[in-house]
N, CA and C of each residue as an Amber inpcrd file, in Angstrom:
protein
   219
   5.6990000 -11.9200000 -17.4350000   5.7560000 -10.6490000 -16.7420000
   5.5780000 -10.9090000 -15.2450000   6.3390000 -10.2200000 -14.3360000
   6.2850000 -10.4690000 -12.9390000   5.0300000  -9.2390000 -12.5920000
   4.2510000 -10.4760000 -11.1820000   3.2820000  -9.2340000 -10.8580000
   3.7140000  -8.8020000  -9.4810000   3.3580000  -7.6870000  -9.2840000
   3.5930000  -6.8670000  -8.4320000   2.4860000  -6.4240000  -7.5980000
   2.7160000  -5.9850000  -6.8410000   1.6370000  -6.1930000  -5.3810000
   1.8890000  -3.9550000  -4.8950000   0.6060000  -3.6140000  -4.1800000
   0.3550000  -2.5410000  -3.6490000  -0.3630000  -2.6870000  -3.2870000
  -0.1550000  -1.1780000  -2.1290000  -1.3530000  -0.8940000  -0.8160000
  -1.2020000   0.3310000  -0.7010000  -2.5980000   0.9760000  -0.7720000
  -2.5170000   2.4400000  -0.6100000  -2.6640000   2.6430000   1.0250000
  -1.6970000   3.2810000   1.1490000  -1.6460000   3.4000000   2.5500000
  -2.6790000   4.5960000   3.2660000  -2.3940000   5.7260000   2.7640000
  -3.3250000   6.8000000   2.7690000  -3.7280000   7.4930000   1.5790000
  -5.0520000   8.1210000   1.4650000  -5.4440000   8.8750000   0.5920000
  -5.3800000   9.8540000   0.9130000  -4.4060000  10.3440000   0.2150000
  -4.1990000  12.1190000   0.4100000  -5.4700000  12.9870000   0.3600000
  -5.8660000  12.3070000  -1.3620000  -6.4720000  14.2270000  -1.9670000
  -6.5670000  13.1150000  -3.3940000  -8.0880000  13.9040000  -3.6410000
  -8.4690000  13.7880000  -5.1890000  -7.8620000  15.3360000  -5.7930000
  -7.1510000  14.7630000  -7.0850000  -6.4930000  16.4750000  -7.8380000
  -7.8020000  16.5630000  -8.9180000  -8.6350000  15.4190000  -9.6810000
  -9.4130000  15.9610000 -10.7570000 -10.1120000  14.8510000 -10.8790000
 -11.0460000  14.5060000 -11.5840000 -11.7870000  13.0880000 -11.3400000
 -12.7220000  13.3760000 -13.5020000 -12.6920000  12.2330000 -13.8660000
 -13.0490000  12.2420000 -15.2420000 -14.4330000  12.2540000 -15.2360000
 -15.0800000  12.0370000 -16.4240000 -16.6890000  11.6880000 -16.6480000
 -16.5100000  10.4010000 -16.1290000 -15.4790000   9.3250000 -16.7200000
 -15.5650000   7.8200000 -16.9580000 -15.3490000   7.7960000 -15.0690000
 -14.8070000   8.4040000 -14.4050000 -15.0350000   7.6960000 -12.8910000
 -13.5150000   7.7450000 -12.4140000 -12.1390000   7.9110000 -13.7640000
 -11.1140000   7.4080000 -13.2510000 -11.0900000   9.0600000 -12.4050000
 -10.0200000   9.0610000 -11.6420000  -9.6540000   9.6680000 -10.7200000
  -8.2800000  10.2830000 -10.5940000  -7.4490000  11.5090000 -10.6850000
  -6.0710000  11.4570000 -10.6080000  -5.9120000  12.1850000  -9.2090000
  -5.0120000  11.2230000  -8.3520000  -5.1400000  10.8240000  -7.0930000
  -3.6850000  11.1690000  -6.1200000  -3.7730000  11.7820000  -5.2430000
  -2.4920000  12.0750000  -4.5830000  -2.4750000  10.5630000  -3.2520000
  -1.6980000   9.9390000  -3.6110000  -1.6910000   8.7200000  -2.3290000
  -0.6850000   8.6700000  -1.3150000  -0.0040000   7.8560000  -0.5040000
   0.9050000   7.2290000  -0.3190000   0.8310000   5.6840000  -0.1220000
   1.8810000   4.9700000  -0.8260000   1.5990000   3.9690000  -1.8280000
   2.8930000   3.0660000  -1.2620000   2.2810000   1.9280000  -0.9380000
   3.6280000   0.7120000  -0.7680000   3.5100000   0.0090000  -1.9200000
   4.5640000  -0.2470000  -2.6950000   4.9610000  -1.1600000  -3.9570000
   5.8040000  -1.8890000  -3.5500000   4.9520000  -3.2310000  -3.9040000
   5.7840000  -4.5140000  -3.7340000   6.9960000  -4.5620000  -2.3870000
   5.9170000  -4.5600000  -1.6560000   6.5900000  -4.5830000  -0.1220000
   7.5290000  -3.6250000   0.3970000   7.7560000  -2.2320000  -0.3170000
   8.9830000  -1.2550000   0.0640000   8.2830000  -0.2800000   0.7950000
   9.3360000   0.6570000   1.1810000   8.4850000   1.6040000   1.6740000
   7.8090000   2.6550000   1.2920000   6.9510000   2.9780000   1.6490000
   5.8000000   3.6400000   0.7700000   6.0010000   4.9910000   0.3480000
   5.3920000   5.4710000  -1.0080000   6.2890000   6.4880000  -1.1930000
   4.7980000   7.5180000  -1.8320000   5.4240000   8.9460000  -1.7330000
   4.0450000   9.4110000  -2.2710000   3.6920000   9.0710000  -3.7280000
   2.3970000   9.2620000  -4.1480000   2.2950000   8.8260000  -5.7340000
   0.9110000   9.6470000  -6.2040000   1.4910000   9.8200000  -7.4570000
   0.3030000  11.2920000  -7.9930000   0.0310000   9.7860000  -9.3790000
  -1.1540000   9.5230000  -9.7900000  -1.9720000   8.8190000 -10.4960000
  -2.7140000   8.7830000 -10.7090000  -3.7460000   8.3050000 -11.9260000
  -4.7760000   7.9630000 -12.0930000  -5.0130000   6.8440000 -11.7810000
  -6.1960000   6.6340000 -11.0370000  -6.8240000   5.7040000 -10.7840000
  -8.3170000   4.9760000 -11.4030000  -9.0220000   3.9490000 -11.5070000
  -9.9340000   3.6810000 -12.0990000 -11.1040000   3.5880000 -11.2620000
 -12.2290000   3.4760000 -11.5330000 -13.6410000   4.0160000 -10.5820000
 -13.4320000   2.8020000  -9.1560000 -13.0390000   1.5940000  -9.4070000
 -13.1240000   0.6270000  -8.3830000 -11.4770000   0.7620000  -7.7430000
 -10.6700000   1.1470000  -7.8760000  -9.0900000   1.1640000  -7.2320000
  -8.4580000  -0.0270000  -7.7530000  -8.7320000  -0.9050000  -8.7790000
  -8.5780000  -1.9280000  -9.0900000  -7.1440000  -1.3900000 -10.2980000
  -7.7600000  -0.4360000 -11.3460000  -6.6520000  -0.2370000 -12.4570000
  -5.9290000   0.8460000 -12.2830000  -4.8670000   1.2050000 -12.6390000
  -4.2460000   2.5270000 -12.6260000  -3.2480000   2.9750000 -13.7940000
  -3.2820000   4.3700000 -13.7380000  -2.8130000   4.3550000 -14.8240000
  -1.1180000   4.5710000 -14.3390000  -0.6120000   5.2840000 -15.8970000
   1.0580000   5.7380000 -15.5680000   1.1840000   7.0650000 -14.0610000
   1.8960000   6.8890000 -13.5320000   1.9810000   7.9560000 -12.6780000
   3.3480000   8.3010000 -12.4050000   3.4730000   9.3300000 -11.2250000
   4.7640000   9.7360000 -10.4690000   5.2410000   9.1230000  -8.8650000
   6.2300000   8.3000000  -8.4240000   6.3690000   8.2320000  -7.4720000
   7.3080000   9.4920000  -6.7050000   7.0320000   9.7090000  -5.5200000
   8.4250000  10.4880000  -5.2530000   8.2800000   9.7550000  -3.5380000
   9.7960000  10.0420000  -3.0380000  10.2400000   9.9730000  -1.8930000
   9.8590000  10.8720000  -1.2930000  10.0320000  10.9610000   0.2850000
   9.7660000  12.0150000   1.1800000  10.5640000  13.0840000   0.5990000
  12.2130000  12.9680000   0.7970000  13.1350000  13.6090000  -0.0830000
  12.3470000  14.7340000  -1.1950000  12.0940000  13.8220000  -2.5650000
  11.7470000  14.6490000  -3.6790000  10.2790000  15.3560000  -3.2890000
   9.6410000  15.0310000  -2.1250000   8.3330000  15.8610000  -2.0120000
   8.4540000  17.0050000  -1.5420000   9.5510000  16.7000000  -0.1550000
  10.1660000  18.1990000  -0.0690000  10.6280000  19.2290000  -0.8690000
  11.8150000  18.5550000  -1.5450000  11.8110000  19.6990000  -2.8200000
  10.9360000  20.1550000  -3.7310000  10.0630000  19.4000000  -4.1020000
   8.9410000  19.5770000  -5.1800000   7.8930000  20.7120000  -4.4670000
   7.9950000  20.1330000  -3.0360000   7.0040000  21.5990000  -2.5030000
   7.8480000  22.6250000  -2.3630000   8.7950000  23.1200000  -1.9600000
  10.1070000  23.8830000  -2.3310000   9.6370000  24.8850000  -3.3930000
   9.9900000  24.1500000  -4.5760000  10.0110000  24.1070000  -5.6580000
   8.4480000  25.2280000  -6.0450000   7.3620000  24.0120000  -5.7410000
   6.2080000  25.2260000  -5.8550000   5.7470000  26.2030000  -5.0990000
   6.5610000  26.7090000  -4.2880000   6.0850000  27.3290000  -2.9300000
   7.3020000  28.1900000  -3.7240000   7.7650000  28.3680000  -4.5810000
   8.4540000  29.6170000  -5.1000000   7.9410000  30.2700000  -6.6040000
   7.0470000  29.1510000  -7.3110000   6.3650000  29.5400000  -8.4410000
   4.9700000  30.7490000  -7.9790000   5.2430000  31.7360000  -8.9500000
   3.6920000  32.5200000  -8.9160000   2.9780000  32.0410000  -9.7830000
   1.1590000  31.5520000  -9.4560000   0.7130000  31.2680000 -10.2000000
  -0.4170000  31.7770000 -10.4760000
């Protein structure tokens, strides 16, 4: 398996945080040397593990806020 390398560039915003410590985390995130993109994840108490998440581009963040900036909630 190839490993892969990241750097959280900025920390946005904690969205919810568990008993166990993990964290689901709004970032912006460089993977494996590209350019950094936003990323909604869980994270683990030390920043060390993470779980499955969402990347999006500047692009899809725009729309996605779009998107919720027309939902009533």
């Amino acid at each position: 398996m190839s490993e892969f390398k990241f750097e959280i560039i900025k920390k946005m915003g904690v969205l919810s945080k568990s008993s166990s410590g993990w964290a689901k985390e709004f970032n912006l995130v460089r993977w494996n040397d590209r350019d950094p993109k936003y990323d909604i994840r869980d994270w683990g108490p030390d920043g060390g593990k993470m779980g499955k998440g969402v990347t999006l581009s500047k692009e899809e963040l725009l729309a996605l806020k779009e998107l919720l900036n027309t939902m009533e909630l």
